[in-house]
C-alpha positions in Angstrom: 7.9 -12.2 11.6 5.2 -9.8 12.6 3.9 -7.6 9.7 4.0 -3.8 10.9 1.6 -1.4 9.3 2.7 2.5 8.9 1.1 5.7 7.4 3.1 8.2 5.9 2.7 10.8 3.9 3.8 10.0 0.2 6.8 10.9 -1.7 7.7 11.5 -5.6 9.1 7.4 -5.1 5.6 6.6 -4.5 4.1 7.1 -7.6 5.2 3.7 -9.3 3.4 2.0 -6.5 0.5 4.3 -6.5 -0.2 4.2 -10.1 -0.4 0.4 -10.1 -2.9 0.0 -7.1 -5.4 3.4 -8.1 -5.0 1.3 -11.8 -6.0 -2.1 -10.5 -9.5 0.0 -8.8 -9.9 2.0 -12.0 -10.1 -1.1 -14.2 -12.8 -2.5 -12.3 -14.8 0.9 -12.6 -14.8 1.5 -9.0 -12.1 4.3 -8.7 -11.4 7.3 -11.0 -8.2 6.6 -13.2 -5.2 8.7 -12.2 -1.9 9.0 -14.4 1.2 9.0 -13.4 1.7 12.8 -14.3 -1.5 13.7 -12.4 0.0 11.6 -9.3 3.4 13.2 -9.3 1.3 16.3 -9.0 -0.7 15.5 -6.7 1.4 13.4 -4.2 1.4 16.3 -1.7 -2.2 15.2 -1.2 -1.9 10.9 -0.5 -1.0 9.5 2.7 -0.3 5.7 2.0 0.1 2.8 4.1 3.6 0.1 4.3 4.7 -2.4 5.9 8.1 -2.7 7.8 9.1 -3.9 4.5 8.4 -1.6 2.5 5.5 -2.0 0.7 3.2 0.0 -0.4 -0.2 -1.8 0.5 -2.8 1.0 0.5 -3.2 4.6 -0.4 -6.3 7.5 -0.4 -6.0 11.1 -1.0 -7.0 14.2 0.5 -8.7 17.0 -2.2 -9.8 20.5 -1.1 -13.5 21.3 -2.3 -14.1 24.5 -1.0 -12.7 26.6 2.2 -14.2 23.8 5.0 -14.1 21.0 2.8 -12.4 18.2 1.7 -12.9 15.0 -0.2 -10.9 11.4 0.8 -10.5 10.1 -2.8 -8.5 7.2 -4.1 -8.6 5.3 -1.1 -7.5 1.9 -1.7 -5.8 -0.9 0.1 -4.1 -4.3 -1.5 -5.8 -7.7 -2.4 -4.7 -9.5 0.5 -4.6 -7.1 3.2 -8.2 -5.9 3.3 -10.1 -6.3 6.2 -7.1 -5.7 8.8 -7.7 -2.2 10.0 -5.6 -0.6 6.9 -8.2 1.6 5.6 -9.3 2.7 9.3 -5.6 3.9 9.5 -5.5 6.3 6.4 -9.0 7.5 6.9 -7.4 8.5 10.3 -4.1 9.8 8.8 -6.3 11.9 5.8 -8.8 13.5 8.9 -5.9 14.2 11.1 -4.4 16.2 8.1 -7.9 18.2 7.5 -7.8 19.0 11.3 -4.4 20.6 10.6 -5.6 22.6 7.8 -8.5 23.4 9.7 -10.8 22.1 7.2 -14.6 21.1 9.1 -16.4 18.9 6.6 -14.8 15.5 5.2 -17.1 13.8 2.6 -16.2 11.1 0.2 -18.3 9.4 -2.7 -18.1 5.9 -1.7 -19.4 2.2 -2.6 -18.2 1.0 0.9 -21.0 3.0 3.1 -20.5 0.7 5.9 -16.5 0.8 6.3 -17.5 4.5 6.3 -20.4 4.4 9.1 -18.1 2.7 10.9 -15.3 5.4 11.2 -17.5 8.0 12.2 -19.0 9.4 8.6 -23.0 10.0 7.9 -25.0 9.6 4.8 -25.6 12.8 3.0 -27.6 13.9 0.3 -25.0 14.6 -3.0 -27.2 17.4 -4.3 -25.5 19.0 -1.0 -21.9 18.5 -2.2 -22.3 21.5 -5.1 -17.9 21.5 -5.0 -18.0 18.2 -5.8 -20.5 17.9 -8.7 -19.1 21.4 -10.4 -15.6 19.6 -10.3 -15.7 16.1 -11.1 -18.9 15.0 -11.5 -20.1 17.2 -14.5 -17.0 15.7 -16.3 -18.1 11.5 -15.2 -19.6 9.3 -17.6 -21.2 8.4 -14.6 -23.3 11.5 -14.0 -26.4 11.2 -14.9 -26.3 7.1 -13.3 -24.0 7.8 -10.3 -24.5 4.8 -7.8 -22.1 6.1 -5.4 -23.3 7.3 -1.7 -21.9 10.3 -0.4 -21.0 10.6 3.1 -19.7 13.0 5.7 -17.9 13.3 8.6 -17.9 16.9 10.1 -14.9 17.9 12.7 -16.6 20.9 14.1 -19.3 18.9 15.4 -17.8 15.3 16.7 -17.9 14.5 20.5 -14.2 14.7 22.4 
């Protein structure tokens, strides 16, 4: 049987299956912890990805910044079905949804520079993200050591 792979937006169902993958990430200190409350009120924000199945393999979210931008966070795919165009798919799914809000500038803060390089994102400085570190980052133990890279991907600019 041939494993089909769809994005959807999620639903309030969702968030059993959410928590648990965003947990697994979280432990290993690569992805910010999310509870279950904060997930239920965010869910308007993930897209995730299933399989004909059923099953909820991979997730990321979209956050609004400021009026023309937007951050991908908690993007995350399953042990097991990495490396099979999953992630390429939400990234997609999570830009195609800023293009609808007419948001310009997608950035993320990212240990997997080259998965985004290779869907179309730039390296950026991420003293020039000022939304992003009044938000989040002046709350992360991480703050004064971040090792992430930030990266962007602006809408207003790409080539048709």
């Amino acid at each position: 049987m041939v494993i089909e792979i769809i994005c959807r937006n999620a639903v309030e169902t969702d968030v059993e299956a959410l928590f648990a993958l965003i947990d697994r990430y979280a432990q290993q200190g690569i992805m910010l912890y999310r509870s279950k409350e904060a997930l239920r009120n965010q869910i308007n924000s993930f897209v995730v990805a299933e399989t004909n199945e059923h099953e909820l393999i991979g997730c990321g979210s979209l956050t609004q910044l400021g009026p023309d931008l937007v951050e991908i966070r908690s993007l995350g795919i399953s042990d097991g079905y990495k490396g099979q165009g999953i992630g390429t798919k939400l990234v997609d799914a999570l830009v195609e949804n800023a293009r609808e809000q007419r948001i310009v500038k997608v950035m993320a803060l990212t240990y997997e520079v080259a998965f985004f390089l290779k869907n179309g994102f730039r390296i950026e400085p991420k003293e020039i993200f000022p939304e992003k570190v009044w938000t989040d980052c002046v709350n992360c133990k991480k703050q004064f050591c971040c090792d992430e890279i930030a990266v962007l991907k602006r809408l207003d600019i790409e080539a048709s």
